[in-house]
LOMAR-748511 format. One record per residue (C-alpha): residue in one letter; x, y, z. Coordinates in steps of 0.1 Angstrom, whole numbers, plus 5000, padded with zeros to 4 digits. Example, Ala and Ser with C-alpha at 12.3 -4.5 7.8 and 13.67 -1.06 7.14 Angstrom:
2
A512349555078 S513749895071 
END
This chain:
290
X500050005000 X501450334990 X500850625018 X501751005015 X505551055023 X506350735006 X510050694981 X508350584946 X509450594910 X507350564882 X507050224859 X505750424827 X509250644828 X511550344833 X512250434874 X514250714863 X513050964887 X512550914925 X509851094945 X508651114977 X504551104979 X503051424986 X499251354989 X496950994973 X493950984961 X491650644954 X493550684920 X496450944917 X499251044934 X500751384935 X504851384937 X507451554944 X510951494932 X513551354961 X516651524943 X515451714913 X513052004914 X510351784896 X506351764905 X504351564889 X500851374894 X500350984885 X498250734879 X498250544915 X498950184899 X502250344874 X504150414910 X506050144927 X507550164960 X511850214967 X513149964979 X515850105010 X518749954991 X518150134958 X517450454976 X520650444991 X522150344959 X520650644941 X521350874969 X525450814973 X525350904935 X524051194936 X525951274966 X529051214942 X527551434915 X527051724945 X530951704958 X532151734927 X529752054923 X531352134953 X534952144944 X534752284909 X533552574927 X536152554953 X538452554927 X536752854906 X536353064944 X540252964947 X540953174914 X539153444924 X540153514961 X543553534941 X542553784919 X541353974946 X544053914963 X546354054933 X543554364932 X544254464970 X547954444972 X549254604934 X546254704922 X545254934948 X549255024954 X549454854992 X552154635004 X551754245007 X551554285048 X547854455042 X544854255046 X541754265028 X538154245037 X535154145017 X531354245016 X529854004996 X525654064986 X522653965006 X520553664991 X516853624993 X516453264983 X512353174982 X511752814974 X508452634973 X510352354989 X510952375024 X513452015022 X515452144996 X515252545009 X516752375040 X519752235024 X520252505004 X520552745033 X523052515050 X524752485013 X524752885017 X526152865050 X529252665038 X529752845009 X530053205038 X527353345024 X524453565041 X521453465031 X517453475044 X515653195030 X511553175029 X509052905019 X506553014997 X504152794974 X505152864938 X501753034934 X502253304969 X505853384945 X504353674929 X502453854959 X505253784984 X508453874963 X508154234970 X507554275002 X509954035010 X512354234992 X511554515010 X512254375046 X515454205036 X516954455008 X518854234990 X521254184962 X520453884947 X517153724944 X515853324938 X512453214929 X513152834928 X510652504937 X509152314914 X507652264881 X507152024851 X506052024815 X503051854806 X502351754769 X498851684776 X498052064784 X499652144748 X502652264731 X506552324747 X506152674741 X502452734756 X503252864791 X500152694801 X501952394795 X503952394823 X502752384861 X504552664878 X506552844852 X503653094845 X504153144887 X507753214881 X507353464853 X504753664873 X507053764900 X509953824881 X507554054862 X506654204893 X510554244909 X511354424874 X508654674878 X509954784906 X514154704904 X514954734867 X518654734868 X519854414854 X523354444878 X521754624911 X519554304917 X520253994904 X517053724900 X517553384890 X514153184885 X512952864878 X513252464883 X512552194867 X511252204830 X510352564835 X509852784804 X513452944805 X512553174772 X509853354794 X511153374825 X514653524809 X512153774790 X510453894823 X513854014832 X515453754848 X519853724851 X519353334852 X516753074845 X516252694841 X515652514820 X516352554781 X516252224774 X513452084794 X515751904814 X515251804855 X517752034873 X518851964903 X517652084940 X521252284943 X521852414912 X520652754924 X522952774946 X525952764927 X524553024902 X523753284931 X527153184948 X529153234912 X527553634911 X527953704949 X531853624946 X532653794914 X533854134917 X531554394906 X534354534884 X533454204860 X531254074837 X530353704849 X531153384820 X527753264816 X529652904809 X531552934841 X528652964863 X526952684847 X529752424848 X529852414883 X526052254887 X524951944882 X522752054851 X524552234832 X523952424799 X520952224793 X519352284825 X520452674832 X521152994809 X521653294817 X522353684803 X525153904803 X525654004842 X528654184867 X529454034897 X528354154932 X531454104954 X533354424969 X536454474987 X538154655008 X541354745030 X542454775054 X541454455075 X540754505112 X540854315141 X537654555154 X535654445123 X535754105139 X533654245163 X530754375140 
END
C-alpha cells in the first residue's frame, strides 16, 4: 500500500525519477521529486514503492555528483580570492602585509520546497554566504516577492521549487503547459517593475522543465531550463554563489557559472551579468567584532 511520504518511482518512465508521495487519492498520486526540482501527478497503479537498498544506491550518487559541484566551485572561488588578492595588494598600490576584507551581497532565496530550501541554506552557510531563506508555494511567489524584498533588501534574488511540463495541456512553448512556470514569470515580472537594473538586483528563477525563454524575457539574470531537462535541487545555489563572489568590476562567463552544477547548459542559461562581490582594505581586528 502506498501512503503520503512514501519513496516511489514511476514504471511508465522506466524508474528514472525518484519521488517522495506528497498527497493519494483512490486513484492518483501527487509527487514531488526526492533530488530534482520535479512535481508531477500519476496514475496510482504506474508508482512502485523504493526499495531502501536502491534508495541508498541512488542517493550516494547523487551525493558524488554534489561534491564534485562542490569542488569545481572551490576551485573556481580559489581563482578568484586570488584575483582579489592581486587587486588589494598591486592594484590598489598597498604592500603584501595588508589585509583585505570582503562584503559580499545579501541573498533572498524563496523556494516552494521547504526540504530542499533547507539544504540549500545550509549549502549557503558553507559556501560563507548571508542569506534569508523563505518558503512560499510557487503560486504565493508573485504577491510575496516584494514585500519580502522590501524587509530584507537584497542583492540577489531566487524564485526556485518546482515545476514540470506536461504534453497533455499542449505545446512546449504554451506557458500553460507547464505547472508553475507561468508562477515564476509573474514575480519576476513584478520584481522588474519595481528594480529594473539588470546588475543592482540579480533574479535567478525557475526549476525543473520551467519555460526558460519566458522567465529570461520577464527580466530574469538566470533561469532553468532550456532544454526541458530536470535540474537539480542545488543548482541555484551555485549560480547565486558564482554572482555574489565575482567582483562587481566583472562581467560574469555565463559558461563558468553553469559548469559548476549538476545541470548544466541544458538545464540553466543565463544573460550578460557583473558580479556583486566588493572589497576592501584595510582588515581589522575590530571588524571581527561587527
Amino acid at each position: 500500500m502506498i501512503s503520503n511520504g512514501d519513496l516511489v518511482t514511476r514504471k511508465s518512465y522506466q524508474h528514472d525519477v525518484i519521488f517522495r508521495v506528497k498527497e493519494k487519492s483512490s486513484s492518483v498520486v501527487q509527487l514531488m521529486g526526492e533530488h530534482i526540482r520535479l512535481e508531477a501527478d500519476a496514475p496510482l497503479d504506474d508508482v512502485e514503492e523504493v526499495t531502501g537498498a536502491e534508495y541508498h544506491r541512488r542517493k550516494s550518487r547523487v551525493e558524488e555528483q554534489e561534491a564534485f559541484s562542490y569542488r569545481l566551485f572551490r576551485q573556481d572561488y580559489r581563482l578568484l580570492r586570488e584575483q582579489r588578492e592581486a587587486d588589494a595588494g598591486s592594484g590598489y598600490g598597498t604592500d603584501e602585509e595588508t589585509s583585505y576584507f570582503q562584503i559580499p551581497p545579501r541573498i533572498l532565496h524563496i523556494d516552494g520546497d521547504p526540504l530542499f530550501l533547507k539544504k540549500c541554506i545550509a549549502l549557503y552557510e558553507q559556501l560563507g554566504l548571508q542569506v534569508h531563506g523563505q518558503y512560499l508555494h510557487e503560486k504565493e511567489m508573485p504577491h510575496q516577492v516584494l514585500p519580502l524584498i522590501e524587509k530584507v533588501h537584497p542583492e540577489i534574488v531566487v524564485l526556485t521549487g518546482h515545476d514540470s511540463y506536461s504534453k497533455a495541456k499542449g505545446p512546449v512553448r504554451e506557458l500553460e503547459s507547464y505547472r508553475h512556470s507561468k508562477y515564476f514569470v509573474e514575480a519576476v515580472r513584478n520584481i522588474r517593475r519595481s528594480y529594473p537594473n539588470f546588475d543592482q538586483l540579480v533574479v535567478f528563477a525557475g526549476a525543473c522543465q520551467s519555460h526558460f525563454e519566458s522567465i529570461i524575457r520577464a527580466g530574469a539574470n538566470f533561469a532553468s531550463s532550456p532544454s526541458r531537462v530536470n535540474i537539480h535541487a542545488i543548482d541555484p545555489v551555485y549560480v547565486a554563489a558564482r554572482v555574489a563572489y565575482t567582483s562587481f568590476k566583472d562581467h560574469i562567463n555565463i559558461w563558468e557559472v553553469i559548469r559548476n552544477t549538476i545541470s548544466g547548459q541544458d538545464g540553466l542559461g543565463g544573460i550578460e551579468t557583473k558580479g556583486l562581490l566588493r572589497i576592501g582594505i584595510p582588515y581589522t581586528k575590530n571588524q571581527e567584532e561587527l
